[in-house]
N, C-alpha and C positions, 0 to 999 in steps of 0.2 A: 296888919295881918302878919302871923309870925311865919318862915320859909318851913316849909318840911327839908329837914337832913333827908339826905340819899339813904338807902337801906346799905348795912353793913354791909352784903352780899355781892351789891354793886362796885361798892368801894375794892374791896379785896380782888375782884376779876380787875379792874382797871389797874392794878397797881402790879396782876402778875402780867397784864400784857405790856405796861412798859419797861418792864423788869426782861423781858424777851425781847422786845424793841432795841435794848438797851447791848443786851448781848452781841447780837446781829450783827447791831454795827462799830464795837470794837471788836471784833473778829475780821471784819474786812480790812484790809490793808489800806495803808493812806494815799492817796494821790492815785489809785489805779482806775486807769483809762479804759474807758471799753475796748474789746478784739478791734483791731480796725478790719475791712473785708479784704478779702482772699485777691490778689493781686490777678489780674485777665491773666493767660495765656502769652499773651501779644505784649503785655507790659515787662512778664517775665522775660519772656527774649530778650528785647531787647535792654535788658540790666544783664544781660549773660552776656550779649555782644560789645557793650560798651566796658565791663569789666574785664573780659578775653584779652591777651595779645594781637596785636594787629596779624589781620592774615599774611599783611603783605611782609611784615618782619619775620615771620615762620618762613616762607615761600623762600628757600632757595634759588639765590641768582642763575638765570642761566646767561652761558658765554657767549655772543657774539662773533659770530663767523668777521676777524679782519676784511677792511674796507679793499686793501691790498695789498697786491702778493710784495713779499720781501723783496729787496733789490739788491743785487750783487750775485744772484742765484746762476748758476750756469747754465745754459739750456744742457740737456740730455739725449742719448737714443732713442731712451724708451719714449722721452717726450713725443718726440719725431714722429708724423705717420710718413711712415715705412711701405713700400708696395708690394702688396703678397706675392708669395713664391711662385715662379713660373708666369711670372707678369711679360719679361720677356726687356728688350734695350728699353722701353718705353718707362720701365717704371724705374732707372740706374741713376736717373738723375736725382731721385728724391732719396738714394740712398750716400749720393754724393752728399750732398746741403746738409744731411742727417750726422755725416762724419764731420764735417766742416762745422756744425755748431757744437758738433759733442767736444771737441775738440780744437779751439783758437788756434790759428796760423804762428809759429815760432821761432822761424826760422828765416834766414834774409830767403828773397826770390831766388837768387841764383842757384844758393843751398839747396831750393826745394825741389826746384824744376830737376836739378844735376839727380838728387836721391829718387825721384818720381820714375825719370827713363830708366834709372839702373832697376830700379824695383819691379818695374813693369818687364823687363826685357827679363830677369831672373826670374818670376813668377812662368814667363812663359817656356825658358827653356826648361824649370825645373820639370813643369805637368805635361810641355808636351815633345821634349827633346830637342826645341829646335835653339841653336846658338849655346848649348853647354860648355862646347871649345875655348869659348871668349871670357868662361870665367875658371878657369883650371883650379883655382885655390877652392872654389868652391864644388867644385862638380870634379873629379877627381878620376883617373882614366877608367875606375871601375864603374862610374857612376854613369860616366858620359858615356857605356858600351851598353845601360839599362831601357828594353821598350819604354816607350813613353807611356805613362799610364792614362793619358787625356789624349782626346782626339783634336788634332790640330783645327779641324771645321765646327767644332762646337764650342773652342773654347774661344771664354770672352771675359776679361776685367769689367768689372760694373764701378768700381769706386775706388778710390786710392788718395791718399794723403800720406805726406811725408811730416816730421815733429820731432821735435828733440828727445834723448833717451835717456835723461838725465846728467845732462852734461854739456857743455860748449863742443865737442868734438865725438859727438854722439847721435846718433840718429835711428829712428824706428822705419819703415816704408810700409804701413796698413793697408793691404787689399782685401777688398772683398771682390768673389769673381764664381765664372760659372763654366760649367764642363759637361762633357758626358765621358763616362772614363770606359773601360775596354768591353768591360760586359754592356754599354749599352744602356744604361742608366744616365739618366741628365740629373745635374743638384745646382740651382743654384745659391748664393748668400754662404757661400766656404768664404772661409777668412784666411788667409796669411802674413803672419810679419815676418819681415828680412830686417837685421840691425845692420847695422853700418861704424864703422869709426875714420876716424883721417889725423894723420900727425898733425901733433901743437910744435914742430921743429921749426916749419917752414907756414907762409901763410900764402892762402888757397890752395890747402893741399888737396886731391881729391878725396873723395870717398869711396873706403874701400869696405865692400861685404864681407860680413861674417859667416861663415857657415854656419849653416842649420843643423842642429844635433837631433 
């Protein structure tokens, strides 16, 4: 039995759809992948935080408060607690130790003890007249004829240290001290320095006051 040929008609459709088959796909590009899907939320972070700088190399160091204080440092006044004003004898001692650490011991004992009486005895005759006669270089006959401006029953040294003034044959006498003066007002924590000098001729010469300008 002989085959029937396909009708022209059929032929001619089959050949323009592989002729369009054909097209398709040399128009597509070679080797391309399908889209791969859209990356979670949760996977994008963290490809942001493993790419970022580290936080902790951004972050600026902070300093550290030292373990401890400096050594060589001198104590101070202000350091000091000091006894508010009008505390009365009770609080002279803590301004004594206050002077004494602001300020190291300098001078031999004998030195100091010798400068401490003069200093103490000149503080007193300056504010309250008594014993001016004993120092004439310093208190001078117009000086020594002036009312006292302090009342001899109210006044009272609270602190005193003697120290060198720059010098071997130099000396400062640092009071601090308390009064009521003529109108009737009491102050205490007044300060006075007396300097002192002594000849480099002889040795143990005493110590002799400088007047107060």
């Amino acid at each position: 039995m002989t085959a029937t040929a396909p009708p022209p008609r059929l032929l001619l459709v089959s050949t323009a759809l592989l002729a369009v088959a054909g097209i398709v796909l040399l128009g597509m590009p070679q080797g391309r992948q399908p889209p791969a899907p859209a990356a979670s939320p949760t996977a994008q972070a963290t490809a942001d935080l493993s790419s970022a700088p580290s936080a902790v190399a951004q972050k600026p160091a902070v300093a550290t408060a030292p373990s401890a204080t400096p050594t060589g440092s001198a104590p101070s006044v202000v350091e000091s607690a000091l006894p508010p004003h009008g505390e009365g004898v009770a609080g002279d001692w803590a301004i004594q130790r206050s002077l004494e650490a602001a300020w190291p011991a300098d001078l031999p004992a004998a030195d100091e003890r010798e400068l401490l009486t003069a200093g103490r005895a000149l503080l007193r005759a300056d504010a309250t007249g008594i014993g001016r006669a004993q120092w004439p270089a310093v208190f001078p006959a117009l000086r020594q004829g002036l009312a006292p401006a302090f009342a001899t029953a109210r006044f009272r040294i609270q602190a005193a240290i003697a120290r060198r003034d720059g010098g071997p044959d130099k000396a400062v006498v640092h009071l601090v001290w308390a009064g009521t003066d003529r109108g009737g007002t009491f102050t205490d924590g007044r300060i006075t320095d007396w300097h002192f000098t002594r000849s480099t001729l002889k040795e143990a010469a005493p110590w002799t006051p400088q007047p107060r300008i």
